[in-house]
C-alpha positions in Angstrom: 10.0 19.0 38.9 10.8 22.7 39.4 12.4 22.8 35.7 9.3 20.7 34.1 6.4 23.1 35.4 8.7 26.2 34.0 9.1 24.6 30.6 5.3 23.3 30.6 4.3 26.8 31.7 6.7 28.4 28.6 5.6 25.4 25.7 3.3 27.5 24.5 4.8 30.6 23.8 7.8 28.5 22.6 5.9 26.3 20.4 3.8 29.9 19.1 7.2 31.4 18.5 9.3 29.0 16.8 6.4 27.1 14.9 5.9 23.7 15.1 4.8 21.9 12.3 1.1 20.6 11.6 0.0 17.5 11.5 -1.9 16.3 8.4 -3.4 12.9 7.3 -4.4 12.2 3.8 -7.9 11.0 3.6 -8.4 8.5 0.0 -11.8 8.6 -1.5 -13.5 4.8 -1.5 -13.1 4.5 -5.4 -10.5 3.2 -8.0 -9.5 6.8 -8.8 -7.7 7.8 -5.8 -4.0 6.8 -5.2 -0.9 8.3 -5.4 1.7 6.7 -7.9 5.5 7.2 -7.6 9.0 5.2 -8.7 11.7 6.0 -6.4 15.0 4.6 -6.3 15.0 2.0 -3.8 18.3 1.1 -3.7 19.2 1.9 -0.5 16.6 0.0 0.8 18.6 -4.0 -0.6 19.5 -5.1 2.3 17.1 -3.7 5.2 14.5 -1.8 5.5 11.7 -1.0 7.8 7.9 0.9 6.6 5.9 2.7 9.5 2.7 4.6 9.5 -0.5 5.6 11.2 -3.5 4.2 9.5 -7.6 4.1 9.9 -9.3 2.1 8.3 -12.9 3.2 6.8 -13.4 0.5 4.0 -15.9 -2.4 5.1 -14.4 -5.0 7.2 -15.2 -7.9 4.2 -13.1 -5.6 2.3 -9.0 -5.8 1.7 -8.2 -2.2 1.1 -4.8 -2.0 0.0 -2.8 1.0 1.3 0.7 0.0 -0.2 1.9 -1.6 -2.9 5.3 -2.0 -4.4 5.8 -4.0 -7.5 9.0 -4.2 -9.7 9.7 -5.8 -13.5 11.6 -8.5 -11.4 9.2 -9.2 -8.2 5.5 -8.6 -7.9 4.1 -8.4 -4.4 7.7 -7.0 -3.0 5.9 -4.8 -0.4 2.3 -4.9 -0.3 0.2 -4.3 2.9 -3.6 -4.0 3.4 -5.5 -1.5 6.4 -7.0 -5.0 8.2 -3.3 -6.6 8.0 -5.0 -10.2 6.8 -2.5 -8.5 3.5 1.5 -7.9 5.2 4.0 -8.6 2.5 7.6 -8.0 2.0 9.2 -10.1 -0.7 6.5 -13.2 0.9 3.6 -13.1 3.5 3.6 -12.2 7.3 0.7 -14.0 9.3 -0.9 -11.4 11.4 -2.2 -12.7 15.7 -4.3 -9.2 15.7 -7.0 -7.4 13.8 -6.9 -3.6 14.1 -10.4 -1.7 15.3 -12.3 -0.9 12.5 -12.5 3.1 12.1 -9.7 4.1 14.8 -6.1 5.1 14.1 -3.5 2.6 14.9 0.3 2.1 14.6 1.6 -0.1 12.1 5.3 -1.4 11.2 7.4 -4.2 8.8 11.0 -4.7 9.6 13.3 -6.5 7.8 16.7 -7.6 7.1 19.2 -9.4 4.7 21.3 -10.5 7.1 19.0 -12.7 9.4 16.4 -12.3 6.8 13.9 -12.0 9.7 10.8 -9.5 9.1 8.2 -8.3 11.9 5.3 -6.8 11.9 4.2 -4.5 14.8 0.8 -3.4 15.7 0.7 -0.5 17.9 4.0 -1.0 19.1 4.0 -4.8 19.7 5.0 -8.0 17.5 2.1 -9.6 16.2 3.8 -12.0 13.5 7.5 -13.0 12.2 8.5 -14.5 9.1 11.9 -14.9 7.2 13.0 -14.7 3.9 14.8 -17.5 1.9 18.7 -17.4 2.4 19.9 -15.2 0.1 17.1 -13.3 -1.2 17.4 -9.3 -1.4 15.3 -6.8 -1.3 14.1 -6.3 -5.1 15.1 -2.9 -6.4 14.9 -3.6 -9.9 12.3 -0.5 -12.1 9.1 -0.3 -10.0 7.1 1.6 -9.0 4.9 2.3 -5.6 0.8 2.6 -5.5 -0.2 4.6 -2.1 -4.5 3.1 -1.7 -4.5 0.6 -4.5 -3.9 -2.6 -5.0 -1.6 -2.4 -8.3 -1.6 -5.2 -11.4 1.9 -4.0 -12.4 5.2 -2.3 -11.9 5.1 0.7 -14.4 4.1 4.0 -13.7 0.4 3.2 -15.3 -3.1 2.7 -13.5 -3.4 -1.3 -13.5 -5.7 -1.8 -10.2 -7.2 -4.5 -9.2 -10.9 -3.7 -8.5 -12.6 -1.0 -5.8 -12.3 -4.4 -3.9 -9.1 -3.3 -3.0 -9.3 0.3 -2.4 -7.9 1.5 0.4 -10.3 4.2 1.4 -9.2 5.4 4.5 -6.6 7.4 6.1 -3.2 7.6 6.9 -0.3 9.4 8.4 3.4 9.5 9.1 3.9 7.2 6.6 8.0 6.4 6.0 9.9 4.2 4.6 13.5 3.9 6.0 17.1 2.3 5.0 17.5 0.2 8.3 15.6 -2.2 10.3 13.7 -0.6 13.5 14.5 -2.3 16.7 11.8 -3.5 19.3 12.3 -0.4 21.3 11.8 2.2 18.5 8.9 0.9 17.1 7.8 0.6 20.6 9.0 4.3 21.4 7.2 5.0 17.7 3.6 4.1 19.0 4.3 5.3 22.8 5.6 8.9 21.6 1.7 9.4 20.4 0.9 10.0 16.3 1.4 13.9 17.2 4.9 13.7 18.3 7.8 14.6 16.5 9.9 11.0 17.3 10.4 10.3 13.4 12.6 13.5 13.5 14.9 11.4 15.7 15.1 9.0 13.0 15.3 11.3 10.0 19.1 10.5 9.3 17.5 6.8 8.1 14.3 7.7 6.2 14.5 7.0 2.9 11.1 8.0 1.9 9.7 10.7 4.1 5.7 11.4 4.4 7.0 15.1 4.0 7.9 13.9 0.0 4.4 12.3 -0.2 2.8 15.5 0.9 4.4 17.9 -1.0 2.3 19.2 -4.1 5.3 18.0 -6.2 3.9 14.4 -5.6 0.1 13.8 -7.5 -2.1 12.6 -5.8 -5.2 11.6 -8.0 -8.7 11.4 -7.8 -9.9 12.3 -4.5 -7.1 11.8 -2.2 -7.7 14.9 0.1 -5.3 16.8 3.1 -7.1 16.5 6.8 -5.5 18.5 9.8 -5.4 16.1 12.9 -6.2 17.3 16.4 -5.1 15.8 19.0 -7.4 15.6 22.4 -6.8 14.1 25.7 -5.8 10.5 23.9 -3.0 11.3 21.7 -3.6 8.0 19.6 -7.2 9.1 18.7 -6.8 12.7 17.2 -9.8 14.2 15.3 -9.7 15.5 11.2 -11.5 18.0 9.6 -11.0 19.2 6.1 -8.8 22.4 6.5 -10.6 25.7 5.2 -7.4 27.4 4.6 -5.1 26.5 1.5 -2.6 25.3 3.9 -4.0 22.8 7.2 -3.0 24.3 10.2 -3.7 23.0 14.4 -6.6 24.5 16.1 -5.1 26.8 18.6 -7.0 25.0 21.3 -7.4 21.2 22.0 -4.4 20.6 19.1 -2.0 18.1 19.2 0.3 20.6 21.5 -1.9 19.0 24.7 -0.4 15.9 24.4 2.6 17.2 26.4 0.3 18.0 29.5 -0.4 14.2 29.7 3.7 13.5 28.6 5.6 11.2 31.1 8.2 13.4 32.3 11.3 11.8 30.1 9.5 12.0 27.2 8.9 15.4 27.7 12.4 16.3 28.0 13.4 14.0 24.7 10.6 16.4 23.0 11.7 19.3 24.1 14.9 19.0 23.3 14.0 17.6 19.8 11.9 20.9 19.0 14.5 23.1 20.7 17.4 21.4 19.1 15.5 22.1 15.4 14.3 25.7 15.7 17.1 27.0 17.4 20.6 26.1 18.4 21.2 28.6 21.3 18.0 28.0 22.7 19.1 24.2 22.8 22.9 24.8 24.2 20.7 26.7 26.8 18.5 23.9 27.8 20.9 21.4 27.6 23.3 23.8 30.3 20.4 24.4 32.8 18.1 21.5 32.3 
């Protein structure tokens, strides 16, 4: 307990000095304009995958706003999942036990994999439907592409939506796509770890697709898809946004998402520590590691 009030006592400076990263959401204008279009190679992803991100939804509750949508010349519908979840496809539906709250951020996951061809989908860290795929049937990965808050009427790299009907309008974080299927524990670890944590990190040897690529200004983002900072108050799973008023969205200095460790269970503190140690500085780490 000694060791944990030193460390909790020292995060700041430590955090200050070795710069941890923001956290940013991107918020999608309610219209048919705003989306982000890209065609990776998917590849990788034939035989398992899993998809994970933080999402809110803002669009009416009659509505079905897409927020994902992956299409290919051989197989329409491959991935396509909607913020309400009534929509969770990979390669054919998933039947959802649980509606998400209507304007709050909640964790979402789909699992899958060739070899059982068993696919899950998690809602803030727990199961809420299971499906499998026919024996035999892959992942496609044939040309595609993906639509990010559209629902998308083909697989080229053109605008075919299907109505403001489908808009996704709301917003979303953390979003990757990874070359394995997520166990119980991690998506469950996922959630629990909070949507300002740096868990994906621990995962970054299996990400395919990082939310870092989406981000970046190399990928377009059109019409009115727009970067948000996220605070993080007392409940890490409901941070605030605002619309950063510098070029690049930085955390407040006070009540940011670096108060979540004051509320941290004391092993995931530790696994945190170490993670940002580990990344911004080697000897610091072999250091904690010796003592701690």
């Amino acid at each position: 307990m000694f060791a944990y009030n030193i460390l909790l006592l020292l995060l700041p400076f430590l955090t200050s000095v070795l710069g941890d990263k923001p956290h940013i959401a991107l918020k999608y204008g309610d219209d048919l304009t705003s989306y982000i279009m890209i065609s990776p190679d998917m590849s990788p992803l034939e035989e398992e995958l899993s998809i994970c991100s933080w999402i809110k939804q803002l669009s009416p509750t009659n509505r079905i706003g897409v927020w994902i949508h992956y299409n290919t010349e051989a197989k329409r519908d491959s991935i396509i999942v909607s913020d309400n979840l009534s929509w969770a496809f990979l390669l054919s539906p998933i039947q959802r036990s649980q509606t998400p709250v209507h304007s709050q951020w909640y964790h979402v996951c789909l699992t899958w994999a060739y070899s059982t061809g068993k696919k899950t989908l998690y809602y803030d860290g727990v199961q809420i439907g299971t499906a499998t795929t026919p024996s035999g049937q892959k992942f496609s990965v044939a040309t595609g592409s993906i639509v990010f808050g559209q629902y998308h009427g083909g697989y080229k790299m053109e605008a075919s939506f299907g109505g403001s009907t489908y808009s996704f309008g709301g917003e979303m974080t953390k979003l990757n796509i990874l070359k394995r299927e997520l166990t119980n524990q991690e998506v469950a670890e996922m959630y629990k770890s909070g949507i300002c944590s740096s868990y994906e990190e621990s995962l970054k040897d299996d990400i395919h697709l990082s939310w870092e690529t989406l981000l970046s200004d190399d990928t377009e983002k059109h019409g009115n898809v727009a970067k948000l900072s996220l605070t993080c108050p007392a409940h890490t799973h409901q941070p605030t946004t605002a619309i950063p008023t510098t070029a690049e969205p930085t955390e407040e200095s006070e009540g940011g998402c670096n108060n979540r460790w004051a509320v941290l269970r004391l092993p995931d503190f530790y696994n945190q520590v170490r993670i940002t140690l580990k990344k911004r500085g080697d000897k610091i780490f072999k250091l904690f590691n010796k003592y701690f």
